[in-house]
N, C-alpha and C positions, 0 to 999 in steps of 0.2 A: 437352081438358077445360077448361071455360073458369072466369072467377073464379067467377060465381053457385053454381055449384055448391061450388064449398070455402065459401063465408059459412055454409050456414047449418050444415054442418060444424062450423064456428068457433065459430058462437053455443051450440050445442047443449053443445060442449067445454067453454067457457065455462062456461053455465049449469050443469054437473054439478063443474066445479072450485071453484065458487064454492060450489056447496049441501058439497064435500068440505072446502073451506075452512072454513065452518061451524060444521062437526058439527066438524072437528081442533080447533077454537076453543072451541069449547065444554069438548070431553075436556081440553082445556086447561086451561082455566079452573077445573075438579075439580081436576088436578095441581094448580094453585099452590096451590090452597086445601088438598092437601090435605100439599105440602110445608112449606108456611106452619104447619101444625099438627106437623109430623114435625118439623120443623128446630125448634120451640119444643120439643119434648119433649127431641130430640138434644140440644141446649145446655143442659137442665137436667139432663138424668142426665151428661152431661159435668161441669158443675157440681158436681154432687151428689157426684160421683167425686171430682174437684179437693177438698171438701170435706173427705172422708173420707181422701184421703192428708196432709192438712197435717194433722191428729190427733196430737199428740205422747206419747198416753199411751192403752191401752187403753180408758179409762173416758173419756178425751174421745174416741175413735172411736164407743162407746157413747151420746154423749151429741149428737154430729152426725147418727148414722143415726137417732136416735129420736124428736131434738126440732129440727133441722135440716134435716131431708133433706125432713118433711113440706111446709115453709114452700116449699125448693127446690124439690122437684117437684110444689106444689100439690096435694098430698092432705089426707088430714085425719089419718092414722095410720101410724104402720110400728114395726114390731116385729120383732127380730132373735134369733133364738132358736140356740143353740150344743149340740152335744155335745161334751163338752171329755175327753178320759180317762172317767171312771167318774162325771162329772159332766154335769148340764144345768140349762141355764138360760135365761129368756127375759127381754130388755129391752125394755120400754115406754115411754112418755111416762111414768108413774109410777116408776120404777126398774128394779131389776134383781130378778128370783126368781128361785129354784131350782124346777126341775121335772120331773118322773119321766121320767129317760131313756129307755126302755121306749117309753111314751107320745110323745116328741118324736120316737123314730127311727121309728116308726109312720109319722107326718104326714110324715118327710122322706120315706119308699119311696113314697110316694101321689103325690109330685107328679115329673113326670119333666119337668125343666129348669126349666119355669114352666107355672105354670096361672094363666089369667087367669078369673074368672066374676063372675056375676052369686050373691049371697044371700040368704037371710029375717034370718042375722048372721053374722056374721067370726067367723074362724078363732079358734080359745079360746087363741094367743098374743097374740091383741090386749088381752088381759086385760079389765078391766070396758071398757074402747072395744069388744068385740065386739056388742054391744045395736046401736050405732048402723050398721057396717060393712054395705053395701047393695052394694059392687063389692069386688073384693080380688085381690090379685097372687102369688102365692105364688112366689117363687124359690129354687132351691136352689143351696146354699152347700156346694158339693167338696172336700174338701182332701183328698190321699191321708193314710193311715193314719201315726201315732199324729195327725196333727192334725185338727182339731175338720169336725165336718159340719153342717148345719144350715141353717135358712129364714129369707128375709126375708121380711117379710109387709107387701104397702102396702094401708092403705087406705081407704076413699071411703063417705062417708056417701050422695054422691049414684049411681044408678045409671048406668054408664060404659058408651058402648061402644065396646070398645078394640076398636082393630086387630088383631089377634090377630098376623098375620105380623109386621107392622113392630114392634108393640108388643113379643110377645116376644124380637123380636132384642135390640132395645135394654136389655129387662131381664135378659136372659143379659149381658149386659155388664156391666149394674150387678151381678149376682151374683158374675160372674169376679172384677171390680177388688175386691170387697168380701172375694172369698178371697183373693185373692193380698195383699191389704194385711194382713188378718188372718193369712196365712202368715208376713208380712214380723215381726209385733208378737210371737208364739210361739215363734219360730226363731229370730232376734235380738232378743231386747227392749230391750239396749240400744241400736240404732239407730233 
C-alpha cells in the first residue's frame, strides 16, 4: 500500500472533522449564550435568597420579596401569599391583605411545584398589578403542617419565554429557601 493512497484518506478525514468541528462550534456558541443567560438568572435568584435571609423581622422579609426581589430578579411584580393557621394573606408592592383562605388553598392545589405561563393578566394575588402581568411564575411555598403553605407569584409585564426545565429548577430553589427561611421566622422568632 503505498502513500497516494492514504492522502486522499487523510484529505477526506480532514474535510468531515473540520465540517464536525463546525457544527460542535456552533452547538457551542448556543451553550455559552445560553449559560451566559442561566448563570445571570443563577446569581440573581442566589442574590434574591442572600436578600431574603439577611431580613431581620417578618415584615422586612415581606418587604424584600415584594419590593426587592422585583428590582433583583428584573421582573416587574411578585407577590407572596400565605396560609398561616385559620388565616391568609397576600403581600404586594402595595402592602399586605387578608384574603379568603378557601380561595388561596384553591390556587395552591393547582400549581404542582411551579408553573411557568404565558396570560391575557396575572394571577388575582398580584392585586391591582394583575391588568398589567403578560408572563408569571407561580411557585409553591411547603411547610409541613401547623406552618404556613402558600405561593410566590413573579411577574412580567413583558411576555417571557422561559426555559421551562432550567427555569423551574432554579425557581423550586427560590420557593424551598423562601420556606425554609419562613420555617426559621415561625419556629423561632426570636432568632
Amino acid at each position: 500500500m503505498g502513500m497516494a493512497s492514504v492522502i486522499p484518506f487523510k484529505d477526506h478525514a480532514l474535510a468531515r472533522l473540520r465540517a464536525r468541528l463546525g457544527a460542535v462550534e456552533e452547538a457551542n456558541q448556543d451553550l455559552i449564550a445560553f449559560a451566559r443567560g442561566h448563570s445571570g438568572a443563577v446569581s440573581a435568584i442566589h442574590e434574591a435568597v442572600v436578600a431574603a435571609i439577611e431580613a431581620d423581622s417578618v415584615d422586612d422579609l415581606l418587604h424584600v420579596v415584594t419590593q426587592e426581589w422585583p428590582l433583583i430578579l428584573g421582573i416587574d411584580a411578585v407577590a407572596l401569599a400565605l396560609i398561616v393557621g385559620d388565616k391568609a394573606f397576600r403581600a404586594d408592592g402595595n402592602g399586605i391583605h387578608e384574603v379568603e383562605p378557601q380561595l388561596l388553598l384553591r390556587s395552591i392545589e393547582r400549581v404542582d411545584g411551579v408553573s411557568m405561563r404565558k396570560v391575557e393578566h396575572g394571577h388575582p394575588l398580584f392585586g391591582p398589578a394583575c391588568d398589567l402581568i403578560r408572563s408569571e411564575a407561580l411557585i409553591r411555598i411547603e411547610c409541613d403542617p401547623p406552618l404556613p403553605v402558600g405561593l410566590i407569584a413573579l411577574g412580567q409585564r413583558s411576555e417571557l419565554d422561559l426555559d421551562a426545565r432550567h427555569g423551574s429548577e432554579l425557581l423550586m430553589f427560590l420557593g424551598r429557601s423562601l420556606a425554609a427561611i419562613i420555617r426559621r421566622w415561625l419556629v423561632n422568632p426570636d432568632n
